[in-house]
PASEBA-1860 file (N, C-alpha, C; in nm, 3 decimals):
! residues 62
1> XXXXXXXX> 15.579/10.099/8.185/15.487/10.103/8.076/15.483/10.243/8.017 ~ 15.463/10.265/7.881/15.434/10.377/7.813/15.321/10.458/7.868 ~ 15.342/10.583/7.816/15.224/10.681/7.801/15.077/10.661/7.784 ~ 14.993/10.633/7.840/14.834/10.623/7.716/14.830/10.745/7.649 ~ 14.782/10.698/7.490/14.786/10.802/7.426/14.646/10.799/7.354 ~ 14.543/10.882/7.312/14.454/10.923/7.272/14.477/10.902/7.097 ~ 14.437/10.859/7.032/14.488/10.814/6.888/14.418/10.926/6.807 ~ 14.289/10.951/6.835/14.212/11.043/6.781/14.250/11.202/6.819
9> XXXXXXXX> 14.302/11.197/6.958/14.352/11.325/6.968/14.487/11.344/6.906 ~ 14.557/11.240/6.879/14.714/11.338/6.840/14.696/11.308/6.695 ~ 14.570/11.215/6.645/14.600/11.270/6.472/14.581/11.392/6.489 ~ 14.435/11.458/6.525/14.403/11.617/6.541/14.506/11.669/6.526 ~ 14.558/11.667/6.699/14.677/11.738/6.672/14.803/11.740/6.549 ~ 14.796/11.642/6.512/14.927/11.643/6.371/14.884/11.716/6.283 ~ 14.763/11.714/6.216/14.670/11.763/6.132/14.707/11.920/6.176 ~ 14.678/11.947/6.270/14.659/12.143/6.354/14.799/12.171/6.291
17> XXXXXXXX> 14.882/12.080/6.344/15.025/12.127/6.363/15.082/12.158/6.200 ~ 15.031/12.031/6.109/15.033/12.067/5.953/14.982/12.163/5.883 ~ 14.846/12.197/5.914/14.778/12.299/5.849/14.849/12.412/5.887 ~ 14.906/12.456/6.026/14.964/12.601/6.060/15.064/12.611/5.956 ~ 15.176/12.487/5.989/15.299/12.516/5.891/15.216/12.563/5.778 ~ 15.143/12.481/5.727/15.066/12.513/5.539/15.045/12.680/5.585 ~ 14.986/12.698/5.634/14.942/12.850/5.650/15.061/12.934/5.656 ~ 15.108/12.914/5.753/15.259/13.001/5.748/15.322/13.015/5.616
25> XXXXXXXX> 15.377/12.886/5.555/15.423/12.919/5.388/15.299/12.969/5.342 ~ 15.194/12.995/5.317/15.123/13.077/5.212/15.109/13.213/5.273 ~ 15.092/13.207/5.387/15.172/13.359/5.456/15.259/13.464/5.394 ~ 15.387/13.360/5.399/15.514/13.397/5.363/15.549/13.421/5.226 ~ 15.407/13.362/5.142/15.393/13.354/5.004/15.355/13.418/4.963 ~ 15.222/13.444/4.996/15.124/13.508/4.894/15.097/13.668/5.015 ~ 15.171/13.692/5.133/15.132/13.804/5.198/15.205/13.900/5.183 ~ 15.213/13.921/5.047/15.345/14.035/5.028/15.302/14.140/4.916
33> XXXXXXXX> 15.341/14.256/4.917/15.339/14.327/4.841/15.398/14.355/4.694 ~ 15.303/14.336/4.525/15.338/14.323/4.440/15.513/14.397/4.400 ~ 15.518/14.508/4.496/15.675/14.555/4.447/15.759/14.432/4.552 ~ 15.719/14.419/4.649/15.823/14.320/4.745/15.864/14.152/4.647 ~ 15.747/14.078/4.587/15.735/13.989/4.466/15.835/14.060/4.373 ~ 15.809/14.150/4.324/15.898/14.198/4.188/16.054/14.173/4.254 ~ 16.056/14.278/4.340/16.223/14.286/4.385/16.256/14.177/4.376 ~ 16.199/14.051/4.472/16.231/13.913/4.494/16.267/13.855/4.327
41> XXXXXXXX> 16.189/13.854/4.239/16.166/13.775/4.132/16.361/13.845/4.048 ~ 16.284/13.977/4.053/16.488/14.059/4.026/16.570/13.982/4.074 ~ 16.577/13.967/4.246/16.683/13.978/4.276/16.726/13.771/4.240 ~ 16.627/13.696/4.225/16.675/13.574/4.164/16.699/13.564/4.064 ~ 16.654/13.618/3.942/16.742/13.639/3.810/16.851/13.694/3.802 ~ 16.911/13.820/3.886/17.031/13.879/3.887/17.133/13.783/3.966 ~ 17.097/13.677/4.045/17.141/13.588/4.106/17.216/13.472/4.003 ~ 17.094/13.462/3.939/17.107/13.366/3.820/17.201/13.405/3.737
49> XXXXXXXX> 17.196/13.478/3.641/17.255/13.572/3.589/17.457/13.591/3.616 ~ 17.436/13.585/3.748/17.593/13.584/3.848/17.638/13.495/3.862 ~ 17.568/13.371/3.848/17.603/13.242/3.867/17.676/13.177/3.712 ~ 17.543/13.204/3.622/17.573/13.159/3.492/17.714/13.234/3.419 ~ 17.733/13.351/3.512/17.806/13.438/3.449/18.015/13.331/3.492 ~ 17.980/13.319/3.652/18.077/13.250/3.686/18.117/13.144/3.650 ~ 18.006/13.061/3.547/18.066/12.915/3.552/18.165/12.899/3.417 ~ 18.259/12.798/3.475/18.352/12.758/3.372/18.331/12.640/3.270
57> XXXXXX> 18.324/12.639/3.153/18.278/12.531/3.060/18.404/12.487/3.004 ~ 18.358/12.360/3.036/18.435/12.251/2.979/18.565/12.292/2.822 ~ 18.669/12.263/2.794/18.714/12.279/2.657/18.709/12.150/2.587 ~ 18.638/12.247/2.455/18.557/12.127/2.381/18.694/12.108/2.303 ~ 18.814/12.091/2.292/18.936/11.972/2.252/18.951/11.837/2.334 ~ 18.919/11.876/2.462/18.953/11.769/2.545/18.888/11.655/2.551
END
């Protein structure tokens, strides 16, 4: 036979376990320093930028 399991305790627990992750990304989000944001925001446009720069377009005869 299975485990007994507590229904009310492991929603809790799922709930705990969700909210940390949530916390961690807004952590990782919002715990940073306005120049550390800037660099970041740079360094994905210059990204962009490198990408758009590489791509090959179609020839419009074909």
């Amino acid at each position: 036979m299975g485990e007994i399991v507590n229904l009310r305790r492991a929603r809790r627990q799922r709930a705990r376990t969700a909210a940390e992750a949530e916390a961690q990304a807004n952590r990782a989000r919002h715990g940073r320093t306005r120049a550390e944001r800037e660099a970041e925001r740079l360094e994905q446009v210059r990204a962009r930028r490198a990408l758009d720069g590489a791509r090959k377009d179609e020839p419009r005869d074909a």
